[in-house]
DRENZABA-411587 format. One record per atom (N, C-alpha, C): residue number from 0; atom name; x, y, z. Coordinates in nm, 4 decimals. Last residue first. Layout:
REM DRENZABA-411587
+-----+------+----------+----------+----------+
! pos ! site !       xx !       yy !       zz !
+-----+------+----------+----------+----------+
! NUM !   CA !        X !        Y !        Z !
...
+-----+------+----------+----------+----------+
END
This chain:
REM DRENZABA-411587
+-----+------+----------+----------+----------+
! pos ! site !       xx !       yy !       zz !
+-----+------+----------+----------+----------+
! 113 !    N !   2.1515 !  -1.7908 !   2.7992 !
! 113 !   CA !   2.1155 !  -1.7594 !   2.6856 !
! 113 !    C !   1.9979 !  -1.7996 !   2.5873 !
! 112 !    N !   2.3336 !  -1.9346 !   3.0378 !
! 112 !   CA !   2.2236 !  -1.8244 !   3.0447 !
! 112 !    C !   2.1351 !  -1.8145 !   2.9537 !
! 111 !    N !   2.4726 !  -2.1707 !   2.9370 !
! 111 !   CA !   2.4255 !  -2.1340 !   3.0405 !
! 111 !    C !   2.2788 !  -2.0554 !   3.0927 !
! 110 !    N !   2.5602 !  -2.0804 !   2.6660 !
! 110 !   CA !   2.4707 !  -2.2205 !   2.7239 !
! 110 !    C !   2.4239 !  -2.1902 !   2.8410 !
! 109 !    N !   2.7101 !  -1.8846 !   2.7406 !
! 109 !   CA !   2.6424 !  -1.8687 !   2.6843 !
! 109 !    C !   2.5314 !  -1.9358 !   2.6650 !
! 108 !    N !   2.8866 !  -1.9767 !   2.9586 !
! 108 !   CA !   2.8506 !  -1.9050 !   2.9792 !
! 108 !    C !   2.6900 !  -1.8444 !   2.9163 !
! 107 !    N !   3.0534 !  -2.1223 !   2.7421 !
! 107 !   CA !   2.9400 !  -2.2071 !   2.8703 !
! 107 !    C !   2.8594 !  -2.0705 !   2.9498 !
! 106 !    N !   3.1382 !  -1.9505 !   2.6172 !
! 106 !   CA !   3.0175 !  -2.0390 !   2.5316 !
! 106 !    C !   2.9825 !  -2.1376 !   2.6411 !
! 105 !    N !   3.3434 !  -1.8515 !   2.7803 !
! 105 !   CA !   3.2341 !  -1.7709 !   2.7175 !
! 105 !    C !   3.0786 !  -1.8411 !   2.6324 !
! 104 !    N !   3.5320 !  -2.1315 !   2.8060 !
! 104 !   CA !   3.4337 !  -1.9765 !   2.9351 !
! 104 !    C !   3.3078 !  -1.9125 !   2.8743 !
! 103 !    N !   3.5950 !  -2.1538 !   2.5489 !
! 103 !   CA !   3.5415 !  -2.2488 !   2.6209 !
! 103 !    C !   3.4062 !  -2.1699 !   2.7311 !
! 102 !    N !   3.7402 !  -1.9268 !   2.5424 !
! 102 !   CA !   3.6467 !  -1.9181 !   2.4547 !
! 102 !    C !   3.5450 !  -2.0510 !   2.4951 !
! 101 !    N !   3.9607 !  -1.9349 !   2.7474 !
! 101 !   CA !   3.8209 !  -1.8732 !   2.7609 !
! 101 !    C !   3.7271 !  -1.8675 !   2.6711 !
! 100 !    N !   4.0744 !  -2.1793 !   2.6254 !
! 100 !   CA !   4.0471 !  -2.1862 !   2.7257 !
! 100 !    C !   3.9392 !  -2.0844 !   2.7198 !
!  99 !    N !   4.1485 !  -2.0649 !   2.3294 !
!  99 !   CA !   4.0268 !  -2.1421 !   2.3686 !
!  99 !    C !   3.9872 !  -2.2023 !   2.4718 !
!  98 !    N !   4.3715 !  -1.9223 !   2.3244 !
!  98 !   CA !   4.2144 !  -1.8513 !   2.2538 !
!  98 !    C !   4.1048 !  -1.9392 !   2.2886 !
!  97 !    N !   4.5780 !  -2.0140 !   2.5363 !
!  97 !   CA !   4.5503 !  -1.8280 !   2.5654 !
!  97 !    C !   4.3604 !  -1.8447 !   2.4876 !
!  96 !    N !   4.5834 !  -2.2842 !   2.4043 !
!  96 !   CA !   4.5819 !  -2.2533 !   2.5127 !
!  96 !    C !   4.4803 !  -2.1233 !   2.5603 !
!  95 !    N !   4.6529 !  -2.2154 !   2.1454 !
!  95 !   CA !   4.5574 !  -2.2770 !   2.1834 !
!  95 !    C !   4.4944 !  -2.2499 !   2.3309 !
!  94 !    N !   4.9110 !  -2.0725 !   2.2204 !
!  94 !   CA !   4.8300 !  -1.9872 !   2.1105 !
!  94 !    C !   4.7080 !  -2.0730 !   2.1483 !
!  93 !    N !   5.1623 !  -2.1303 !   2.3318 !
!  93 !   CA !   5.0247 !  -2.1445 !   2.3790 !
!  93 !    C !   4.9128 !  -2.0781 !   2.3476 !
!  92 !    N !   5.3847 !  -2.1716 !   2.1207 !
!  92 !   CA !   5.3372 !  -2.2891 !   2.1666 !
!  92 !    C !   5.1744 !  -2.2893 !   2.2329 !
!  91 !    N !   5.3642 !  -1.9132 !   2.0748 !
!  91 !   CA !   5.3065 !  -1.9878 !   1.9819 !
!  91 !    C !   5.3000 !  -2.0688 !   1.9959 !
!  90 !    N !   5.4580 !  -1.8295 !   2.2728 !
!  90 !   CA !   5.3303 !  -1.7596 !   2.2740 !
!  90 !    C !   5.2881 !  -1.8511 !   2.1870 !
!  89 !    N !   5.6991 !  -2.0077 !   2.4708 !
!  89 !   CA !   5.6560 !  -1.9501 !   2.3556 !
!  89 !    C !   5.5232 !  -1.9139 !   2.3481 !
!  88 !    N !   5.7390 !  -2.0069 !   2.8031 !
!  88 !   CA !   5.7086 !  -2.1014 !   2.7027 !
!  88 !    C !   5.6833 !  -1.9727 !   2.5850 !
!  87 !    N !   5.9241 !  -2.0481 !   3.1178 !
!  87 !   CA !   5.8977 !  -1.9261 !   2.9833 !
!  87 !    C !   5.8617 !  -2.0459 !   2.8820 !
!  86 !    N !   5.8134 !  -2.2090 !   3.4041 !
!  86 !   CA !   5.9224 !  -2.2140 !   3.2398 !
!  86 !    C !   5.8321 !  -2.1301 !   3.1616 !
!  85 !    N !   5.6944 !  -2.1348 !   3.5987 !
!  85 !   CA !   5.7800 !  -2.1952 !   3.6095 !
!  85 !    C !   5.9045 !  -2.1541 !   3.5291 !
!  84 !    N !   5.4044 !  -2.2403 !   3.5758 !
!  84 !   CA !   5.4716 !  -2.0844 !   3.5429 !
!  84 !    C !   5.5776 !  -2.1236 !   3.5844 !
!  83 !    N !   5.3945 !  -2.5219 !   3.5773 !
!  83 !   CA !   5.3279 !  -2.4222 !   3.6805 !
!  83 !    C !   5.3534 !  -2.3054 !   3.7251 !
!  82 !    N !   5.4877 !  -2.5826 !   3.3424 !
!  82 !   CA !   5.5554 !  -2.6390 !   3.4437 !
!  82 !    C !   5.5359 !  -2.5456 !   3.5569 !
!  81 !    N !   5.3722 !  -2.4896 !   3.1337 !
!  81 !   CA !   5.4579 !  -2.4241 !   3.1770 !
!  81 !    C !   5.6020 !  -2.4327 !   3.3072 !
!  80 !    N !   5.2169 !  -2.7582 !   3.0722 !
!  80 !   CA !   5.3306 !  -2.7067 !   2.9700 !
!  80 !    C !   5.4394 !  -2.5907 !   3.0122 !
!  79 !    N !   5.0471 !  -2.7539 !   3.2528 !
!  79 !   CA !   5.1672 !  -2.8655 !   3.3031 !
!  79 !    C !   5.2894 !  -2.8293 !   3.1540 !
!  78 !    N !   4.9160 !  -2.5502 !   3.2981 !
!  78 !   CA !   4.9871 !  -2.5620 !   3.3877 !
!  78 !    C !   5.1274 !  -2.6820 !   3.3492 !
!  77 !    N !   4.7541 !  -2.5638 !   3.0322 !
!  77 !   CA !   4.8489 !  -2.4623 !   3.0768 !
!  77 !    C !   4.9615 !  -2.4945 !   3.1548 !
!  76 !    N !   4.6528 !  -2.7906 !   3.0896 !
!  76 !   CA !   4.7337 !  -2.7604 !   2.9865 !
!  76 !    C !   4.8271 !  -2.6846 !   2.9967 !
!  75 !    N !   4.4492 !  -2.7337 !   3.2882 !
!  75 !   CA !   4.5911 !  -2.7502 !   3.2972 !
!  75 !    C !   4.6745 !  -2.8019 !   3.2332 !
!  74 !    N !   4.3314 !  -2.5133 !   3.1530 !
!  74 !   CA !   4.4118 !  -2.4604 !   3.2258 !
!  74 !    C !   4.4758 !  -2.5589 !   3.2913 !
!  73 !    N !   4.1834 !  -2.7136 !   2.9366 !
!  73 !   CA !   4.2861 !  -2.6167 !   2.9514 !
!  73 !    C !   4.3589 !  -2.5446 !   2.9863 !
!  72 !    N !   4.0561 !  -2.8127 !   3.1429 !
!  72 !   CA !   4.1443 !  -2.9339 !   3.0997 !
!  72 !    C !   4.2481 !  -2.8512 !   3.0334 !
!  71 !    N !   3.8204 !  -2.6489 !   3.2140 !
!  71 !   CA !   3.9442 !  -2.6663 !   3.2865 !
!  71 !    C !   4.0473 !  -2.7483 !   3.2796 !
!  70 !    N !   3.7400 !  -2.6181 !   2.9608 !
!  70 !   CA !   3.8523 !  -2.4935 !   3.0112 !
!  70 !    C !   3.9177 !  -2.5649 !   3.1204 !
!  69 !    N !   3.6014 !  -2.8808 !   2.9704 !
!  69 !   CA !   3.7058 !  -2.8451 !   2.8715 !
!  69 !    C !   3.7791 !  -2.7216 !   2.8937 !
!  68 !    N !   3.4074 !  -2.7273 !   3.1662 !
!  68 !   CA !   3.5333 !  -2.8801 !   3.1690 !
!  68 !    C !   3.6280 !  -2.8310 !   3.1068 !
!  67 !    N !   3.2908 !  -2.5669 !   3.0089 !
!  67 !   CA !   3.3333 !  -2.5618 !   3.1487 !
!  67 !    C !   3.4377 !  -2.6319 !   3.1679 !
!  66 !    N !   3.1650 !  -2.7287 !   2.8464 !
!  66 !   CA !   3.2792 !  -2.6347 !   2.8109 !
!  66 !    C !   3.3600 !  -2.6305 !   2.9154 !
!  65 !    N !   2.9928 !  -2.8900 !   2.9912 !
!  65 !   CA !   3.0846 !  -2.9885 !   2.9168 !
!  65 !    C !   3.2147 !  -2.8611 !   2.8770 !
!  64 !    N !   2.7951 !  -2.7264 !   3.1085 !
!  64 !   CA !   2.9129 !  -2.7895 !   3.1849 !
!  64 !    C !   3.0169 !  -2.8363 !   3.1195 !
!  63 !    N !   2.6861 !  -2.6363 !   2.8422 !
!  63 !   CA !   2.7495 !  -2.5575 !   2.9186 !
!  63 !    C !   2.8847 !  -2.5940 !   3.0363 !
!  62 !    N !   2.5582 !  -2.8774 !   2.7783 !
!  62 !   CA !   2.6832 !  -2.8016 !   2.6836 !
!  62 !    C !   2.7580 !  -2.6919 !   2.8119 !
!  61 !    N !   2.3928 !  -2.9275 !   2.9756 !
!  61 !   CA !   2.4839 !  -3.0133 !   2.9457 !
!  61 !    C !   2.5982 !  -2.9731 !   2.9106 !
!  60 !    N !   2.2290 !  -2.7124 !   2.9262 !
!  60 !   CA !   2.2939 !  -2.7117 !   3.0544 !
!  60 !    C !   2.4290 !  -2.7998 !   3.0627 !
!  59 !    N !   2.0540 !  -2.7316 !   2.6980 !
!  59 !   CA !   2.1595 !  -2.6903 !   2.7155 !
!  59 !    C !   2.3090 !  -2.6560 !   2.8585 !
!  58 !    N !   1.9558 !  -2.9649 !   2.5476 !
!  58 !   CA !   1.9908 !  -2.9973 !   2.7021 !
!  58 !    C !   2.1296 !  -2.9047 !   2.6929 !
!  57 !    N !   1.8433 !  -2.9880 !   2.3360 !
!  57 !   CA !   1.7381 !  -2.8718 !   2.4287 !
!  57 !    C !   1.7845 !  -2.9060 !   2.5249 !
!  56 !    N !   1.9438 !  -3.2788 !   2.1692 !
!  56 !   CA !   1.9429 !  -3.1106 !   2.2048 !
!  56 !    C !   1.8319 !  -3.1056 !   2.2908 !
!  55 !    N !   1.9323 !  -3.5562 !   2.1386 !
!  55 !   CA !   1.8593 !  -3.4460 !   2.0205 !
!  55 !    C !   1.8610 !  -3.3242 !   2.0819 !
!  54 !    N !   2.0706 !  -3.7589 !   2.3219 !
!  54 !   CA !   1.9490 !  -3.7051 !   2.3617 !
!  54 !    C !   1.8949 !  -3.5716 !   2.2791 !
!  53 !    N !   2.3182 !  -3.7548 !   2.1616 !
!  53 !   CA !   2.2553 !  -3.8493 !   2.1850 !
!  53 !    C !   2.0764 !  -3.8478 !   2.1920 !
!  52 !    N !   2.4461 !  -3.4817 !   2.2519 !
!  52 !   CA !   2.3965 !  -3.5285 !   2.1110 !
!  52 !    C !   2.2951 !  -3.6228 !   2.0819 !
!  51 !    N !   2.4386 !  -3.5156 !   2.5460 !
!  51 !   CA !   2.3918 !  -3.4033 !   2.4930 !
!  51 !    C !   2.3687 !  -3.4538 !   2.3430 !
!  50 !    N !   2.6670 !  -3.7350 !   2.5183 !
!  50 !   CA !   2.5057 !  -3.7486 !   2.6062 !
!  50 !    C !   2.4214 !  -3.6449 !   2.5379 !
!  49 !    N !   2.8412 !  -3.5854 !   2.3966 !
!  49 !   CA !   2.8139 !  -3.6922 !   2.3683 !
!  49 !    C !   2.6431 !  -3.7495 !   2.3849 !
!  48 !    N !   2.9260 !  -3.3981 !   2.5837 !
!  48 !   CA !   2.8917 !  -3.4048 !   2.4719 !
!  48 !    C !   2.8035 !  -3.4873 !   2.4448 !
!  47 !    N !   3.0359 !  -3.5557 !   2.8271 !
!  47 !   CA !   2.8978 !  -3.4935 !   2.7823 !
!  47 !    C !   2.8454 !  -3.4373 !   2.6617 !
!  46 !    N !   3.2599 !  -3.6756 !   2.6796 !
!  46 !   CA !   3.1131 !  -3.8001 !   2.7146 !
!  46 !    C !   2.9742 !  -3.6894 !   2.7534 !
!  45 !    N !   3.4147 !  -3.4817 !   2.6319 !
!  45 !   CA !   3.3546 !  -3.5821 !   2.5314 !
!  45 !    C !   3.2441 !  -3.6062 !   2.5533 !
!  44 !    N !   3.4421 !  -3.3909 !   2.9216 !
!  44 !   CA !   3.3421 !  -3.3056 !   2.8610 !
!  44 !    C !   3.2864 !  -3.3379 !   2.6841 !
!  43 !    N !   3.5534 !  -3.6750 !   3.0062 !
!  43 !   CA !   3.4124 !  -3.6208 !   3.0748 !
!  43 !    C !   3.3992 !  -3.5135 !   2.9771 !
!  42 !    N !   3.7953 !  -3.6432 !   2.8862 !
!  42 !   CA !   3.7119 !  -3.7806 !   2.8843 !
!  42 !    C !   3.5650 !  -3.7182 !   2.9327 !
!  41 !    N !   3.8998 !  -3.3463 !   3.0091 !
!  41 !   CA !   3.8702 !  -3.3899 !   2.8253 !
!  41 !    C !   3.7828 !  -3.5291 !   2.8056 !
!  40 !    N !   3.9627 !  -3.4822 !   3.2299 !
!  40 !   CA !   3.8427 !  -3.3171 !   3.2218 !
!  40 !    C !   3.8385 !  -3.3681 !   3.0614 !
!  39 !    N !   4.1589 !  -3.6613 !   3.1963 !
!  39 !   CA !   4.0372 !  -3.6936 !   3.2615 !
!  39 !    C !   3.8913 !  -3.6007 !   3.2306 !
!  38 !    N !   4.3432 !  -3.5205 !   3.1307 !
!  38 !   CA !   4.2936 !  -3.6005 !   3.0146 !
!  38 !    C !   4.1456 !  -3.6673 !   3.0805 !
!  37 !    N !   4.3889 !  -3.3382 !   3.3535 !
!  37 !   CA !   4.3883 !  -3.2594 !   3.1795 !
!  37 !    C !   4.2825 !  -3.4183 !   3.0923 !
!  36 !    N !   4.4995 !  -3.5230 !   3.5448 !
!  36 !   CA !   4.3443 !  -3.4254 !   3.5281 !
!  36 !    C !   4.3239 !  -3.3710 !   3.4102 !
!  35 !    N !   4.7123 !  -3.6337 !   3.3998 !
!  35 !   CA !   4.6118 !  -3.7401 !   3.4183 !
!  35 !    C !   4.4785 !  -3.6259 !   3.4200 !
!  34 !    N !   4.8611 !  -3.3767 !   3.3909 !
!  34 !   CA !   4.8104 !  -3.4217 !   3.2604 !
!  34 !    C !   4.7257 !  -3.5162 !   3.2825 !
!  33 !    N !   4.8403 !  -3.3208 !   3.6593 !
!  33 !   CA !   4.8348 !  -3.2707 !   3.5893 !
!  33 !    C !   4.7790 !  -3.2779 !   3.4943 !
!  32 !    N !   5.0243 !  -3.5909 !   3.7759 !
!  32 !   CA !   4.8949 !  -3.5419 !   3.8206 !
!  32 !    C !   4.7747 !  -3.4696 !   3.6880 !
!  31 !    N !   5.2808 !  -3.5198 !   3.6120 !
!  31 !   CA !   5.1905 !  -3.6741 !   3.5919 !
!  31 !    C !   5.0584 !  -3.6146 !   3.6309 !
!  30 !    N !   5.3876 !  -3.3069 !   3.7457 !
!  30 !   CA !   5.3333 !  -3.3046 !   3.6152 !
!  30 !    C !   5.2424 !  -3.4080 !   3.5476 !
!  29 !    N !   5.3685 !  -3.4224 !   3.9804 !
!  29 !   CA !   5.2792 !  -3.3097 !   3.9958 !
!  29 !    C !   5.2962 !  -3.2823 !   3.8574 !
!  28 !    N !   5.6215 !  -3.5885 !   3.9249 !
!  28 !   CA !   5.5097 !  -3.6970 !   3.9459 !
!  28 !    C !   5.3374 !  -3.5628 !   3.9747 !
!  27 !    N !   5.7983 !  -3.4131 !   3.8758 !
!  27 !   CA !   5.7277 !  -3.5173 !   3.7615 !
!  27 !    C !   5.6476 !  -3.5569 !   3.8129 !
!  26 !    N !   5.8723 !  -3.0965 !   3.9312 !
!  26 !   CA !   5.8128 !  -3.1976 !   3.9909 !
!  26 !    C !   5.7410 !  -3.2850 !   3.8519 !
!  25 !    N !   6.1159 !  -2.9889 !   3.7443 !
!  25 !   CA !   6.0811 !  -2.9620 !   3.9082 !
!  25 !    C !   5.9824 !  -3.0697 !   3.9399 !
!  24 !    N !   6.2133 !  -3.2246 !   3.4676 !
!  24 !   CA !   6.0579 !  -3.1281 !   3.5162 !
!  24 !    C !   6.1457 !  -3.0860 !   3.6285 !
!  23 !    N !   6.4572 !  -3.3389 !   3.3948 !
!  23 !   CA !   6.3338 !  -3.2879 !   3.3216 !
!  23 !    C !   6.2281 !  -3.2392 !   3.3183 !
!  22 !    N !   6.7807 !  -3.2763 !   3.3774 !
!  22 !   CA !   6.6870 !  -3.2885 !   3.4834 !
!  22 !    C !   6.5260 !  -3.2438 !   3.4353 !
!  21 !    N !   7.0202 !  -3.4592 !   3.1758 !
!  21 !   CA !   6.9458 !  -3.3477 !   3.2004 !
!  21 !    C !   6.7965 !  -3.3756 !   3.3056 !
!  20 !    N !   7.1271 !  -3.6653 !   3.1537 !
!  20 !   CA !   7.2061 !  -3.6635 !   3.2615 !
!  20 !    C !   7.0754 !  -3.5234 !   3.2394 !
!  19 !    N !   6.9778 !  -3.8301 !   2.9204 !
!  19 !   CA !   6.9747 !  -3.8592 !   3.0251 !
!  19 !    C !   7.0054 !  -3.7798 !   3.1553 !
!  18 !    N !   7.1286 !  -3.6374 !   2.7653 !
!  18 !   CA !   6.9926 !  -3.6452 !   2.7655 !
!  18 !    C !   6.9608 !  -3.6784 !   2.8748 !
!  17 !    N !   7.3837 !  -3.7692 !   2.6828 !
!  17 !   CA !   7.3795 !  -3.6133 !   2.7686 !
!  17 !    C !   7.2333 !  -3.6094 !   2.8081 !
!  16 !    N !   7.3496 !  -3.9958 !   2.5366 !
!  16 !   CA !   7.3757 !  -3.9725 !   2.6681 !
!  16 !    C !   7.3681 !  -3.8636 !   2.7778 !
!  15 !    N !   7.2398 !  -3.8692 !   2.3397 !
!  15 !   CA !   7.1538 !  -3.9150 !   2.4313 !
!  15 !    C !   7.1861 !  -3.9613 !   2.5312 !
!  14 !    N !   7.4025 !  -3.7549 !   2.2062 !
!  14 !   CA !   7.3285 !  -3.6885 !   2.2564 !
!  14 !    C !   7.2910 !  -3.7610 !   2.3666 !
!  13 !    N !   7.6270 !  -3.9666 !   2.2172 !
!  13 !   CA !   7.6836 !  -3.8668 !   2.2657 !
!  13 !    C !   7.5451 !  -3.7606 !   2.3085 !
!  12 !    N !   7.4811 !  -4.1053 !   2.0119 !
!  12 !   CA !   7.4962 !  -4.1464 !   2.1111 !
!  12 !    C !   7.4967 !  -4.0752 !   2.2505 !
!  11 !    N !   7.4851 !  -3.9069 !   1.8004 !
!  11 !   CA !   7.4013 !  -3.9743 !   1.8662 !
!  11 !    C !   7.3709 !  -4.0269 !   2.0115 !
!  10 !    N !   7.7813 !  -3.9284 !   1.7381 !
!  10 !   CA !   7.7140 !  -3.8316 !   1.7417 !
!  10 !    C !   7.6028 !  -3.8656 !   1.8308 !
!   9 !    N !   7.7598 !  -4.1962 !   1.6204 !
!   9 !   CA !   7.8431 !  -4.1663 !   1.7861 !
!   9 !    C !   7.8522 !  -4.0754 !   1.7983 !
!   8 !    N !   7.5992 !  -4.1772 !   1.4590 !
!   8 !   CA !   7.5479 !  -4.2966 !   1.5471 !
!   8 !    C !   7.6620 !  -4.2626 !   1.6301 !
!   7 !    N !   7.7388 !  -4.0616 !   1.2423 !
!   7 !   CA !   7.6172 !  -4.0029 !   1.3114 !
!   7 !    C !   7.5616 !  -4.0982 !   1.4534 !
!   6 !    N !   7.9987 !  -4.1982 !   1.1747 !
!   6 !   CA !   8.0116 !  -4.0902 !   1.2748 !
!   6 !    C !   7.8563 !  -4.0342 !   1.3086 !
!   5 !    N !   7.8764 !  -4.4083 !   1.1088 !
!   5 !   CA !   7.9315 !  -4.4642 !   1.2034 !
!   5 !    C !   7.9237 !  -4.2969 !   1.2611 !
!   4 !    N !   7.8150 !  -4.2780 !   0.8484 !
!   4 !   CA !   7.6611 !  -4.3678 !   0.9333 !
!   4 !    C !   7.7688 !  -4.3671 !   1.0545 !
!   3 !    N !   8.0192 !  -4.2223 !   0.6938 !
!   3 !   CA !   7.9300 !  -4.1234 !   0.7796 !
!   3 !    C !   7.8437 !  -4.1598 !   0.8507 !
!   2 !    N !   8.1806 !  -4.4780 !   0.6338 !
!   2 !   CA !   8.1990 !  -4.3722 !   0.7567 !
!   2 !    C !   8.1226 !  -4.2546 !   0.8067 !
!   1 !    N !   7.9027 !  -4.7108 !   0.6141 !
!   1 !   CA !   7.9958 !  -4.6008 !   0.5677 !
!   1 !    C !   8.0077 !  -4.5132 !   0.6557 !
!   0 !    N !   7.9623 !  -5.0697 !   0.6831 !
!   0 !   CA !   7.8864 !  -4.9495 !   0.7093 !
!   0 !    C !   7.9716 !  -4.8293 !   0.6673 !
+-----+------+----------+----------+----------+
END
């Protein structure tokens, strides 16, 4: 093996040992929660979708809840990327986040009433 493969692999090492010793949430098992509700709210506002397509429209009530959802799968997106405000995150990490949580809001809103 050539001496630079040996020195990146105990480079390496050296990270991931340190890796380990770092502490990775305030609460993991309330970040587990979190993302299980995040992926749960996203399974349900699919499947209404879904229903809603299925059945050829004029079920706008459907759409409306199904956004609904989907904001709230984004707010806890939110939550579990910030680590429940917690941790300073980048604007550009939550560029999704910030434009289509309420844009979600506004087009159930719009289903809704409209």
């Amino acid at each position: 093996m050539p001496r630079s493969s040996k020195k990146i692999i105990r480079k390496n090492r050296l990270v991931l040992s340190e890796w380990k010793r770092l502490p990775h949430k305030n609460h993991p098992k309330l970040d587990y929660y979190m993302l299980f509700l995040r992926n749960f709210f996203v399974v349900i506002a699919v499947l209404l979708f879904l229903i809603e397509f299925l059945l050829h429209g004029g079920h706008d009530t459907l759409k409306a809840v199904a956004y609904f959802i989907g904001a709230a799968a984004y707010v806890f997106e939110c939550l579990a990327a910030t680590d429940c405000f917690k941790t300073k995150v980048s604007s550009s990490e939550l560029f999704m986040i910030y434009c289509f949580g309420p844009l979600y809001i506004l087009m159930g809103i719009d289903y809704m009433f409209f």
